[in-house]
PyMOL commands that place a pseudoatom at each C-alpha (Angstrom):
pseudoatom trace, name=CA, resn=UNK, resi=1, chain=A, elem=C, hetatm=0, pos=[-74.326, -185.478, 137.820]
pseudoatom trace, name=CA, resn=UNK, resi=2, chain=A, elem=C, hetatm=0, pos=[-75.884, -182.443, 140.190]
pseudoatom trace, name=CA, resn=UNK, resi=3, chain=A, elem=C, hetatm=0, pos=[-78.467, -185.222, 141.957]
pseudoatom trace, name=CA, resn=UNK, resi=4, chain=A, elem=C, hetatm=0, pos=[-75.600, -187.361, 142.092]
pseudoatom trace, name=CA, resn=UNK, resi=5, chain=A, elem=C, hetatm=0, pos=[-73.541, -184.897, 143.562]
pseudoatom trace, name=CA, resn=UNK, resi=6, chain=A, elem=C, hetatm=0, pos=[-76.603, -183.764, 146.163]
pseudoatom trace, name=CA, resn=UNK, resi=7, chain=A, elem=C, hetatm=0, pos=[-76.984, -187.001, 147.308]
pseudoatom trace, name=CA, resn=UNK, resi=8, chain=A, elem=C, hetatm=0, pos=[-73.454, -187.606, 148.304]
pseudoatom trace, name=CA, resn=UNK, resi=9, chain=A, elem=C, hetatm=0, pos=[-73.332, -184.504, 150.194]
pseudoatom trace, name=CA, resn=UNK, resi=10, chain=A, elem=C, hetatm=0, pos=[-76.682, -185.869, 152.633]
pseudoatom trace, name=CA, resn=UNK, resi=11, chain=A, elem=C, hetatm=0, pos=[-74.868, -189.013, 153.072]
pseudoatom trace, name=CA, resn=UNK, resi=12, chain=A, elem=C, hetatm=0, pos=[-71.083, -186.968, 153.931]
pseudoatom trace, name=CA, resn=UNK, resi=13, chain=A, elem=C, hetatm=0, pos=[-73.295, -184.731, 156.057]
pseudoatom trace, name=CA, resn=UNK, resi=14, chain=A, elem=C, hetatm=0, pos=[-74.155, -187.593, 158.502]
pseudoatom trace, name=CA, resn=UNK, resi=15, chain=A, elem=C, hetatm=0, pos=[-70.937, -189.108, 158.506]
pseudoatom trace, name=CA, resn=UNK, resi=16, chain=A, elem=C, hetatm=0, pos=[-68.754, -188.837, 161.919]
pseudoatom trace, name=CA, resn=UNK, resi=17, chain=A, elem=C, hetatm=0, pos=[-64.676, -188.306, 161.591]
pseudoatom trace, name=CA, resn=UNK, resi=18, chain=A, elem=C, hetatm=0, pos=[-62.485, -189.369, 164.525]
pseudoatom trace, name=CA, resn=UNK, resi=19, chain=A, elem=C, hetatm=0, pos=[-60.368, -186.549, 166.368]
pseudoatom trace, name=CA, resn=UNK, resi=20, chain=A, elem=C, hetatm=0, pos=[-57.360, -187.673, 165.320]
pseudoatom trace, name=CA, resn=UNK, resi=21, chain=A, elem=C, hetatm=0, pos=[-58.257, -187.645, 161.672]
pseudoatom trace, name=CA, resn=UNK, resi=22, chain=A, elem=C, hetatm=0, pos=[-59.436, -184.296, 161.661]
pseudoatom trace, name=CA, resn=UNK, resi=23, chain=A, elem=C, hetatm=0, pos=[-56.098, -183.273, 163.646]
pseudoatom trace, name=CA, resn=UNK, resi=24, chain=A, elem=C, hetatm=0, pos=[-54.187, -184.959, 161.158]
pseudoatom trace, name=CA, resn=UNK, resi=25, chain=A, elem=C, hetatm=0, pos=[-55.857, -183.480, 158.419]
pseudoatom trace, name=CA, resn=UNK, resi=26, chain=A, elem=C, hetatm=0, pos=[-55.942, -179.809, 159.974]
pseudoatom trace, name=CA, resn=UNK, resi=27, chain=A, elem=C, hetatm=0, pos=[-52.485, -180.256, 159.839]
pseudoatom trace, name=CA, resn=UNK, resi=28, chain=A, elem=C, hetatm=0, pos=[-51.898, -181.037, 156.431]
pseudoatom trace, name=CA, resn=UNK, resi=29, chain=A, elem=C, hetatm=0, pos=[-54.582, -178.179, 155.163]
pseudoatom trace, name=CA, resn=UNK, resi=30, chain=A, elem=C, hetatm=0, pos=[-52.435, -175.718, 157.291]
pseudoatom trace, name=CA, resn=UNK, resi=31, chain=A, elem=C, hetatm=0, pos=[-48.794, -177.093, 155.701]
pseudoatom trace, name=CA, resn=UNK, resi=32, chain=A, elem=C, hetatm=0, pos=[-49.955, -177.828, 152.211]
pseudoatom trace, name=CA, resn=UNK, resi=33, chain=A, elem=C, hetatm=0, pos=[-52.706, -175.266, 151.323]
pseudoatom trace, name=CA, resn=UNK, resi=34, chain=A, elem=C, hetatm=0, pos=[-51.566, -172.085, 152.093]
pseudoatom trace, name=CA, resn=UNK, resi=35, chain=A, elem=C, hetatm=0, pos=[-53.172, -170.275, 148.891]
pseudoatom trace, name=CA, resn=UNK, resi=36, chain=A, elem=C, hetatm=0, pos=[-56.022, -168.281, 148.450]
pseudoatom trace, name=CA, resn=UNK, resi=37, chain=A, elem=C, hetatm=0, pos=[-57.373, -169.312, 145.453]
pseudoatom trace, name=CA, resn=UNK, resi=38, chain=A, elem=C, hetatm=0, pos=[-56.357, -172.827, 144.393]
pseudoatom trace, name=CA, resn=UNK, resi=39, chain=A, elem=C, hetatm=0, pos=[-56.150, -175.076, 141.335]
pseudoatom trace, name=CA, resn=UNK, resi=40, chain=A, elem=C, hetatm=0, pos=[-56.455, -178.604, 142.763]
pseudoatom trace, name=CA, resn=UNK, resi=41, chain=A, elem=C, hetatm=0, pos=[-54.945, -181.722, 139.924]
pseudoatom trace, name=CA, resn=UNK, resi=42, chain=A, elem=C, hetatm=0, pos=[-55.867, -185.270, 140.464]
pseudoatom trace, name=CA, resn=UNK, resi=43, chain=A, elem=C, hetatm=0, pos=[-52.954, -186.096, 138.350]
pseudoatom trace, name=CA, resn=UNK, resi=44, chain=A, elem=C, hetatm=0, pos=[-53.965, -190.061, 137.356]
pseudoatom trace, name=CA, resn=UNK, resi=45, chain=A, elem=C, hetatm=0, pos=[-52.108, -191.871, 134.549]
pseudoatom trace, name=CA, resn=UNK, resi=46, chain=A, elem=C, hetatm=0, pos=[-50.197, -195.405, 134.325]
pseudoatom trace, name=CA, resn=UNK, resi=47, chain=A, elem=C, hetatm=0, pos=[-53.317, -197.952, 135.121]
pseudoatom trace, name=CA, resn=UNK, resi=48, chain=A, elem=C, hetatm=0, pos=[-56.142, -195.708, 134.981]
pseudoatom trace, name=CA, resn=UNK, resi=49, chain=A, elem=C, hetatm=0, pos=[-55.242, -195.744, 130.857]
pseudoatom trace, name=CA, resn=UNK, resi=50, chain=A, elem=C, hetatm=0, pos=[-55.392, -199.499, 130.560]
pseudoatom trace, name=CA, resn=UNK, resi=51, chain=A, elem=C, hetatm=0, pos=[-56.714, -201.525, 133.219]
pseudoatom trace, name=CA, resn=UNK, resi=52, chain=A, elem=C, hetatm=0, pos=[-60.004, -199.666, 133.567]
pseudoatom trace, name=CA, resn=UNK, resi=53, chain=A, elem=C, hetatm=0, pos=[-62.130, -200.373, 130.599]
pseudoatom trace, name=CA, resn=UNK, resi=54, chain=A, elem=C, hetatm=0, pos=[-64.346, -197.722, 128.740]
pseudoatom trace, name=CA, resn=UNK, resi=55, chain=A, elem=C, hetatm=0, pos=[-62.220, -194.256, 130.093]
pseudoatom trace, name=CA, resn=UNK, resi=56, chain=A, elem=C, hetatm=0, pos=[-60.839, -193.058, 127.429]
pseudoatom trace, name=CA, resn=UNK, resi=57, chain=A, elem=C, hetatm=0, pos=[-56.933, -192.158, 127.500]
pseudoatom trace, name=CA, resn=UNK, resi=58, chain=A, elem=C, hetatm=0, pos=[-55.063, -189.136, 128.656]
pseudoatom trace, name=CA, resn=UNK, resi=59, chain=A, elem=C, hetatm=0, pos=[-51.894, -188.276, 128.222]
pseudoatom trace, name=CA, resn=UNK, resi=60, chain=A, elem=C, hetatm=0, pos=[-49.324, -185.656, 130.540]
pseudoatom trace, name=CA, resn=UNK, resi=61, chain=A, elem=C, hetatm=0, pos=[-49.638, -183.383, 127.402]
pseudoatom trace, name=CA, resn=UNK, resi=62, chain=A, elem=C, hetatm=0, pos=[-53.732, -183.045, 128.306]
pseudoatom trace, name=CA, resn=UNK, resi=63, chain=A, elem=C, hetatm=0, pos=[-52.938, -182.026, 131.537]
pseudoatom trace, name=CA, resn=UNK, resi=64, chain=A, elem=C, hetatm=0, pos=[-50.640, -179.585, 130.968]
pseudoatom trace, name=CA, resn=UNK, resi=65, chain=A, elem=C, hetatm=0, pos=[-52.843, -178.245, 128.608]
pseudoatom trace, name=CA, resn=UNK, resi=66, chain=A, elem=C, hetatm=0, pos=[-55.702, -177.911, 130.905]
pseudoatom trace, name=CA, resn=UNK, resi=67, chain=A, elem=C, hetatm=0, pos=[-53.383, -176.793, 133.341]
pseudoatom trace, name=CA, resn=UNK, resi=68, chain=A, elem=C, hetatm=0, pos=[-52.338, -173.831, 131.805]
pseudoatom trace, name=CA, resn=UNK, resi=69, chain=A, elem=C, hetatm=0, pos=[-55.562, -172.951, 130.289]
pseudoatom trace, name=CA, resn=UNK, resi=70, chain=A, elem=C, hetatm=0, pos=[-56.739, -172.480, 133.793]
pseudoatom trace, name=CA, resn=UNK, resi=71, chain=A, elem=C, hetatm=0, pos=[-53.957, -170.778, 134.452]
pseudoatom trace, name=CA, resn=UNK, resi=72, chain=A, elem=C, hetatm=0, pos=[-54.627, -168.201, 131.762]
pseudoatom trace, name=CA, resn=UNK, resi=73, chain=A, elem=C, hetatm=0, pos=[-58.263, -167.981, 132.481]
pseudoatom trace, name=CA, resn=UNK, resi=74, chain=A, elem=C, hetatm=0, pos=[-57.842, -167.226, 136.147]
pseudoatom trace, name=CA, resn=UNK, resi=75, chain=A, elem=C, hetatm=0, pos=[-54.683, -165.376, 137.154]
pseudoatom trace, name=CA, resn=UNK, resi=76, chain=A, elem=C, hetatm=0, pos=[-55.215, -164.918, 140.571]
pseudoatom trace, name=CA, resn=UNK, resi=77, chain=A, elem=C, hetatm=0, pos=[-54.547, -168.976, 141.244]
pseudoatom trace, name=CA, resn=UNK, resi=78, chain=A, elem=C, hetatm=0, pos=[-51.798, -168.987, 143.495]
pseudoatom trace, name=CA, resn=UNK, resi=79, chain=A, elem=C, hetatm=0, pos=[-50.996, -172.290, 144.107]
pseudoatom trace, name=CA, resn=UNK, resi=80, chain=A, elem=C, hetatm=0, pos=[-52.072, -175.907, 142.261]
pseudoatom trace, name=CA, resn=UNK, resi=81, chain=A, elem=C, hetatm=0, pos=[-52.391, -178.917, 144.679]
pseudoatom trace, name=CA, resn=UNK, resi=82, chain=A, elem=C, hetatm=0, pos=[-51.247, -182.225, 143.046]
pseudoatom trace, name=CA, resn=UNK, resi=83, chain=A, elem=C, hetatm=0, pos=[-52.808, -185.472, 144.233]
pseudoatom trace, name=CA, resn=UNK, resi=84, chain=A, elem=C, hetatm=0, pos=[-50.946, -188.106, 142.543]
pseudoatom trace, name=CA, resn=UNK, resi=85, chain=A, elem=C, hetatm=0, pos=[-50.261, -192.269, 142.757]
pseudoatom trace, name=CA, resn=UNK, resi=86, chain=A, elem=C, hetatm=0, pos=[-47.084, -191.443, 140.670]
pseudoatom trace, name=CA, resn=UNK, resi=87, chain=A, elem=C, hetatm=0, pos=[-43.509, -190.206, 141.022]
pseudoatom trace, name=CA, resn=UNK, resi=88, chain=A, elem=C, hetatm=0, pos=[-43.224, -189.521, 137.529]
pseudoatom trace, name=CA, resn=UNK, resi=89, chain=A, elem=C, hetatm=0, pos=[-46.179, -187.475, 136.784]
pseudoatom trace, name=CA, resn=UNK, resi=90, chain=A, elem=C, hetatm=0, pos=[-45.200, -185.467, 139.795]
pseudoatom trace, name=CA, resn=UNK, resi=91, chain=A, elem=C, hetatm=0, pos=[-41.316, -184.697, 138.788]
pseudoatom trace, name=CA, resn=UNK, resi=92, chain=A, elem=C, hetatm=0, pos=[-43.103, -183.641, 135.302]
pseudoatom trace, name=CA, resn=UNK, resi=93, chain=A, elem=C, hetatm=0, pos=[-45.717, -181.169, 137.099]
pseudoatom trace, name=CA, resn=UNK, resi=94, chain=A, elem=C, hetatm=0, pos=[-42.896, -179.573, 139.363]
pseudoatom trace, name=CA, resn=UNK, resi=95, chain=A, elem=C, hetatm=0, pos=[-40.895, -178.973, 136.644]
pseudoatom trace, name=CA, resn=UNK, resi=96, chain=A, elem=C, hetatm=0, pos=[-43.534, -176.932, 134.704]
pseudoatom trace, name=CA, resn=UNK, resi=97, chain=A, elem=C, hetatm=0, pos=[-44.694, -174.954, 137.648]
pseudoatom trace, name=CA, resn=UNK, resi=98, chain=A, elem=C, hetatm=0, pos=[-41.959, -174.827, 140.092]
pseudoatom trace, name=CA, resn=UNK, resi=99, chain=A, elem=C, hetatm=0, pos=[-43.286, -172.280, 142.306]
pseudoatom trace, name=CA, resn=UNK, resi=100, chain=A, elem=C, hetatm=0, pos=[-47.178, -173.280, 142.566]
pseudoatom trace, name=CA, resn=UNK, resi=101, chain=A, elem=C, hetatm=0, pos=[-46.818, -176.470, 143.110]
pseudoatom trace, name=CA, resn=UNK, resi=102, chain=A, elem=C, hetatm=0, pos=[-47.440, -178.646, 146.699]
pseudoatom trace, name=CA, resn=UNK, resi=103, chain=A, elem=C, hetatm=0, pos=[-48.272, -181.964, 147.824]
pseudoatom trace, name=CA, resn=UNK, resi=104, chain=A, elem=C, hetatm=0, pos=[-48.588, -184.161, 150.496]
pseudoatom trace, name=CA, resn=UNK, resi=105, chain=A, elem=C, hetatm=0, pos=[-44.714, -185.608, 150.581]
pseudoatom trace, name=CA, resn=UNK, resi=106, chain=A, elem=C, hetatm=0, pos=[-43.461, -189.372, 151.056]
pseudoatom trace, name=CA, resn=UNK, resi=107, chain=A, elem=C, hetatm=0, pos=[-46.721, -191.615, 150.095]
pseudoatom trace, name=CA, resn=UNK, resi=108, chain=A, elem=C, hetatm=0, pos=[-45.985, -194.952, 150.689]
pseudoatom trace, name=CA, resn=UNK, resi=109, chain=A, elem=C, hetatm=0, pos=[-49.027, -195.900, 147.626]
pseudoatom trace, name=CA, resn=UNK, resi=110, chain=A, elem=C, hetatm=0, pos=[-46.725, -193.712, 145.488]
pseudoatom trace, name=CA, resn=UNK, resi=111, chain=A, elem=C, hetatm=0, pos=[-45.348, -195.544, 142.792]
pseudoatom trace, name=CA, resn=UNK, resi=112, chain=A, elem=C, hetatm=0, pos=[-42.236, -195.145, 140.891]
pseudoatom trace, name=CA, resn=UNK, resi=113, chain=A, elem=C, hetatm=0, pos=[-43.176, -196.636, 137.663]
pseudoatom trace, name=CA, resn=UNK, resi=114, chain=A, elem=C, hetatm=0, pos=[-45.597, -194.346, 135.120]
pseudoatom trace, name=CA, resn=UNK, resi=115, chain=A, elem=C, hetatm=0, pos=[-46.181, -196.888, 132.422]
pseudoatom trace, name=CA, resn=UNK, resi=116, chain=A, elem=C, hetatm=0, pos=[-47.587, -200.148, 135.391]
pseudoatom trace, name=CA, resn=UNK, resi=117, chain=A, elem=C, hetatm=0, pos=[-50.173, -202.304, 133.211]
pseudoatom trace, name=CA, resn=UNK, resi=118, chain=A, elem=C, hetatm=0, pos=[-51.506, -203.792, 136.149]
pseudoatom trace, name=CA, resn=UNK, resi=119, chain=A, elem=C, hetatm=0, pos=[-52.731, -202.846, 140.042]
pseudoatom trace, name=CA, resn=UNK, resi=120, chain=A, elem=C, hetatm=0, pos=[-50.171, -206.316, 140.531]
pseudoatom trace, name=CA, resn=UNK, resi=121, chain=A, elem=C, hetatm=0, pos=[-47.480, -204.301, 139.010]
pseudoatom trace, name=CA, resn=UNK, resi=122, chain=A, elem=C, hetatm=0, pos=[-47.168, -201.437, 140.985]
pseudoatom trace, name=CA, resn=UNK, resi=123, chain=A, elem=C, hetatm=0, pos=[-44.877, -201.544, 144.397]
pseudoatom trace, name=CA, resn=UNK, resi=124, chain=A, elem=C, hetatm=0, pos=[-47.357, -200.809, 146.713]
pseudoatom trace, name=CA, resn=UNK, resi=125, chain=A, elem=C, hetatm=0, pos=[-49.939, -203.049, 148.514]
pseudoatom trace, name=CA, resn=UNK, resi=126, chain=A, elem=C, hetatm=0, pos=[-53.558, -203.308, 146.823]
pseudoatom trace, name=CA, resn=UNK, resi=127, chain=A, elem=C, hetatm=0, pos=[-56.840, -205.023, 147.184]
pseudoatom trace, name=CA, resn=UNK, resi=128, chain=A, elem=C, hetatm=0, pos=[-56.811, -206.965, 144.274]
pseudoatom trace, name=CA, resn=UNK, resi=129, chain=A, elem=C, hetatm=0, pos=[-58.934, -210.321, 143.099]
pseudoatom trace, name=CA, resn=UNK, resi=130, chain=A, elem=C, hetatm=0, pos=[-56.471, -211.816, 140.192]
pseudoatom trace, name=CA, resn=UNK, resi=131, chain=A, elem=C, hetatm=0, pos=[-52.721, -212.352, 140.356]
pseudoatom trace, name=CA, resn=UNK, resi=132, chain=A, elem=C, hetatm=0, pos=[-52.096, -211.342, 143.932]
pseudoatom trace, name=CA, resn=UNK, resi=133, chain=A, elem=C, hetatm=0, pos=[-54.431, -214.438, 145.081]
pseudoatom trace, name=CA, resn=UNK, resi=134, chain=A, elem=C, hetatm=0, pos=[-55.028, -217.942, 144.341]
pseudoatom trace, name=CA, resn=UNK, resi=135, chain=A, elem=C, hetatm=0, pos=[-58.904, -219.329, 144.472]
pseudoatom trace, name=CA, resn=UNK, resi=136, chain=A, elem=C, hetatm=0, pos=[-59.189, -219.812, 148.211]
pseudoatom trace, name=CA, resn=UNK, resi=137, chain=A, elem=C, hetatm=0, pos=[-58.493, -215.387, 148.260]
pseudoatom trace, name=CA, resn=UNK, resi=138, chain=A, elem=C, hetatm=0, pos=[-54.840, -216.574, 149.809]
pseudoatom trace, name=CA, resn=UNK, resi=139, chain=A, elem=C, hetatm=0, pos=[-52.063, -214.000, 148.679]
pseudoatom trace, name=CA, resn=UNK, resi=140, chain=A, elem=C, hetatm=0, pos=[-49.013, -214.926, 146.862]
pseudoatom trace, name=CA, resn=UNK, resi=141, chain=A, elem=C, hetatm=0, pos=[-45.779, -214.797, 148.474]
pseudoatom trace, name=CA, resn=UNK, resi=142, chain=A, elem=C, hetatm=0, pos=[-44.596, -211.401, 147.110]
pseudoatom trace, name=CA, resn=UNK, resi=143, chain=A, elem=C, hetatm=0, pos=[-48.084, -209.416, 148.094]
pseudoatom trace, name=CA, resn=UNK, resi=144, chain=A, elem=C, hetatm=0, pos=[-47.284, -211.110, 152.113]
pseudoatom trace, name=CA, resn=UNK, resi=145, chain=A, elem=C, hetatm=0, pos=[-44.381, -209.322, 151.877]
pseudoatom trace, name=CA, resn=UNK, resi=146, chain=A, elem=C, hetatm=0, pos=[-45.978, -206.165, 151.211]
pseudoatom trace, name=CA, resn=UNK, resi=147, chain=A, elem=C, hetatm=0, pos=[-48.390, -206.458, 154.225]
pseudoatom trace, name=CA, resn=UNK, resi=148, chain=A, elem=C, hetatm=0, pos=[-45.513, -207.168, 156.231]
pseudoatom trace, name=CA, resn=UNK, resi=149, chain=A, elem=C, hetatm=0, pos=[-43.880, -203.395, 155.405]
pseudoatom trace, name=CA, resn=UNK, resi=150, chain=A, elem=C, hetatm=0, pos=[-47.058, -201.568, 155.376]
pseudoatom trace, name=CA, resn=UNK, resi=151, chain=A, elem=C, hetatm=0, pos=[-50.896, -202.124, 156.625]
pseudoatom trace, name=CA, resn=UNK, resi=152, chain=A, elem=C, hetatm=0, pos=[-53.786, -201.586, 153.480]
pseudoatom trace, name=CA, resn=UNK, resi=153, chain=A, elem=C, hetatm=0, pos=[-55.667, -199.091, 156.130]
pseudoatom trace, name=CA, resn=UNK, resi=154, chain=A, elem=C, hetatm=0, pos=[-52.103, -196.841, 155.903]
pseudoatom trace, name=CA, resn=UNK, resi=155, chain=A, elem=C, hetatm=0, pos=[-52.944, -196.613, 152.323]
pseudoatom trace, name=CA, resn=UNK, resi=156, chain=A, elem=C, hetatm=0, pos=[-56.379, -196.195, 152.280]
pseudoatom trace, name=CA, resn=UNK, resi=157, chain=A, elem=C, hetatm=0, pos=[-55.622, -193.128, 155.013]
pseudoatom trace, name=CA, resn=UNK, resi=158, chain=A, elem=C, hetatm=0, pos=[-53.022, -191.352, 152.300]
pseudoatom trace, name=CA, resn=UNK, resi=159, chain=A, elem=C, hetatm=0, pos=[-55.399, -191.661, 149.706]
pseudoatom trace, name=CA, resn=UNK, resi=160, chain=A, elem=C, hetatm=0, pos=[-58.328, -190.134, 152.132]
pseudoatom trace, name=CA, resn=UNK, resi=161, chain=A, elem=C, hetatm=0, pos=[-56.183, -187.663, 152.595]
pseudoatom trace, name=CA, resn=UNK, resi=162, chain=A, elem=C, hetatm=0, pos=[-55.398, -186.432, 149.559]
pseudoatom trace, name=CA, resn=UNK, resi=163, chain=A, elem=C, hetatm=0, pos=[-59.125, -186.450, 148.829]
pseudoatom trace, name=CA, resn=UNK, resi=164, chain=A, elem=C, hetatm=0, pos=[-59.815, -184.365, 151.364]
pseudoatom trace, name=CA, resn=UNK, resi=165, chain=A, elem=C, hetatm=0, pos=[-57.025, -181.745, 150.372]
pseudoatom trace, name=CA, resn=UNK, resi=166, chain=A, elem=C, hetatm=0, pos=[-58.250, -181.609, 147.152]
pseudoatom trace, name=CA, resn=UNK, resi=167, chain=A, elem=C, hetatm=0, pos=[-61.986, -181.215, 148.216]
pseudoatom trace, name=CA, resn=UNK, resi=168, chain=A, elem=C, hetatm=0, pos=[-60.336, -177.834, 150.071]
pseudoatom trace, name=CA, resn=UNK, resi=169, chain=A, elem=C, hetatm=0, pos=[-58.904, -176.096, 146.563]
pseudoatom trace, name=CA, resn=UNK, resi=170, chain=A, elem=C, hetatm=0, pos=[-61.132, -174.188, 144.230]
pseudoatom trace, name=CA, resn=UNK, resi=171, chain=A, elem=C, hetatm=0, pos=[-60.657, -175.479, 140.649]
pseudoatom trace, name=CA, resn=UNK, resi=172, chain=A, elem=C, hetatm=0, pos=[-60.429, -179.013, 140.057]
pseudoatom trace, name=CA, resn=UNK, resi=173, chain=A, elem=C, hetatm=0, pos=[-58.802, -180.881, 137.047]
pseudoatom trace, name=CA, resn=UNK, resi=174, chain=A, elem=C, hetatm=0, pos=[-59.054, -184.632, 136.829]
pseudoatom trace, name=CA, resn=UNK, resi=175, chain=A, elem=C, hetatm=0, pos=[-60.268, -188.104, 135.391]
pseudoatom trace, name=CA, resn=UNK, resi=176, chain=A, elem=C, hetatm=0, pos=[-63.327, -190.273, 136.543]
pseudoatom trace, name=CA, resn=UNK, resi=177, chain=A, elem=C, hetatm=0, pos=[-62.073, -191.874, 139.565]
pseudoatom trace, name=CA, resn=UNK, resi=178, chain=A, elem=C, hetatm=0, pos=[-63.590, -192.759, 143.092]
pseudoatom trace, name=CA, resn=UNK, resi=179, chain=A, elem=C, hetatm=0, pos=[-61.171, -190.191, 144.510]
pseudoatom trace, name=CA, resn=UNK, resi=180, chain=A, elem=C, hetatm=0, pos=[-62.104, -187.624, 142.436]
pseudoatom trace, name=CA, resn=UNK, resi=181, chain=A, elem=C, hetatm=0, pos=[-65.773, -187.661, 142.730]
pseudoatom trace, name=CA, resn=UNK, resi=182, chain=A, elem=C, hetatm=0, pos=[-64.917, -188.116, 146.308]
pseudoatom trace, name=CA, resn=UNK, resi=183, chain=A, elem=C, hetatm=0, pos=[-62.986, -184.694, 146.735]
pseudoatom trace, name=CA, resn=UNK, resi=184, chain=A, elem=C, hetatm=0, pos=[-66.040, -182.930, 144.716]
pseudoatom trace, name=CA, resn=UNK, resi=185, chain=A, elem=C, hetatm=0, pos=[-68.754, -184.189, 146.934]
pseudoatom trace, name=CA, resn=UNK, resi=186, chain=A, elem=C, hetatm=0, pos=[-66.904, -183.366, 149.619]
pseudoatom trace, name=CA, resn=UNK, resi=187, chain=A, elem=C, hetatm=0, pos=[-66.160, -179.996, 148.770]
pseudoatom trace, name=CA, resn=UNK, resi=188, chain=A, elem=C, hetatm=0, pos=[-67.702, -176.300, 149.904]
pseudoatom trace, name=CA, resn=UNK, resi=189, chain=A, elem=C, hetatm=0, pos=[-65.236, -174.295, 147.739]
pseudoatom trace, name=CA, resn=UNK, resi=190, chain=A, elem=C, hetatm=0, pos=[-64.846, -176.395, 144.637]
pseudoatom trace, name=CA, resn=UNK, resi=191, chain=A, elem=C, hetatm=0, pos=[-66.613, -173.982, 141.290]
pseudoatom trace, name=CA, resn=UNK, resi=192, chain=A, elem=C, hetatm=0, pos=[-65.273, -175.502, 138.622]
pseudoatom trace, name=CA, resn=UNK, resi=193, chain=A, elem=C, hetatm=0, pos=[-64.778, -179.294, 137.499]
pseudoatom trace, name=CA, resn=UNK, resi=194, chain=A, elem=C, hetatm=0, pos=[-62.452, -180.166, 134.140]
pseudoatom trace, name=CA, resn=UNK, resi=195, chain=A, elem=C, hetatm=0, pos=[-62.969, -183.760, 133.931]
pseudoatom trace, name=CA, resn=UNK, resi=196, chain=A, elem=C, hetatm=0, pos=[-60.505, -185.234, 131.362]
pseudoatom trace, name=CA, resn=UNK, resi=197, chain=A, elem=C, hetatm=0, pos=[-61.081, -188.268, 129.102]
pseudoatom trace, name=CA, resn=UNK, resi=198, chain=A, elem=C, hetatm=0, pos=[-65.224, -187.916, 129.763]
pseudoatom trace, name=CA, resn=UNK, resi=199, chain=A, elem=C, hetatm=0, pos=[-66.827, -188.942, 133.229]
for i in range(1, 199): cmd.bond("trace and resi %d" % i, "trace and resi %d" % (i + 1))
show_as sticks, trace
zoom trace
């Protein structure tokens, strides 16, 4: 909600980046958000519609939907900023709006398969308390060999990332997530909010 919201923004206010981040982040503002008026889509299926109890489902048809309501209502959006865990969901959005769509290419958190059950099925490296340990918090075998090819911060930094790109557009549709609440409170040029499924 608004105090919600407020109070967020007095904590981001005091919070100090590194130089490098805010290079690295220039960087992809300047390559990936070249519109003037932007429709930003936190495009979140696979787990988020059955590992996370009490948000209601959403389905690729609700997005497009909302999508091109949007789309309708505002015609001056020139570009739509997709921040997806997904490969699938992305293919679908590119092929419905070829020539608005960017994104931030080559995520290693980006996962192949849109119907995962489970954070321990997807092919990238997560923080997780079940199947990926045993009761003394060791990992299994297959999760060590995930933290061998990639370290959790790289992830974390992608995902940061793509927060703060969407935090830069000026429409946002998406789903309750940490992410997305994240790119809102962040945000100086976010006016509108479509949350889908509820918050």
């Amino acid at each position: 909600d608004k105090n919600t919201n407020n109070s967020l923004k007095e904590i981001i206010s005091k919070l100090k980046f590194k130089q490098s981040f805010l290079d690295k982040v220039d960087k992809l503002e300047k390559k990936y958000l070249k519109g003037k008026n932007i429709l930003g889509v936190h495009l979140r299926l696979s787990d988020l519609n059955t590992k996370h109890m009490g948000i209601k489902n959403v389905t690729w048809e609700e997005y497009r939907k909302a999508i091109d309501k949007t789309l309708e209502n505002d015609t001056t959006i020139d570009q739509i900023f997709v921040a997806t865990d997904n490969v699938v969901s992305l293919e679908r959005v590119k092929k419905h709006y070829p020539a608005l769509v960017s994104y931030i290419p080559d995520l290693i958190f980006r996962d192949h398969d849109e119907h995962i059950q489970t954070w321990e099925m997807a092919s990238w490296p997560l923080i997780s308390n079940d199947k990926t340990r045993n009761k003394y918090g060791e990992l299994n075998k297959n999760q060590k060999k995930l933290y061998k090819k990639y370290e959790l911060k790289d992830v974390f930094l992608e995902a940061f990332c793509e927060m703060w790109c969407l935090s830069k557009t000026h429409y946002l549709i998406n789903r309750a997530s940490a992410l997305s609440n994240c790119s809102i409170a962040f945000s100086n040029t976010i006016q509108g909010v479509n949350c889908l499924g509820g918050k």
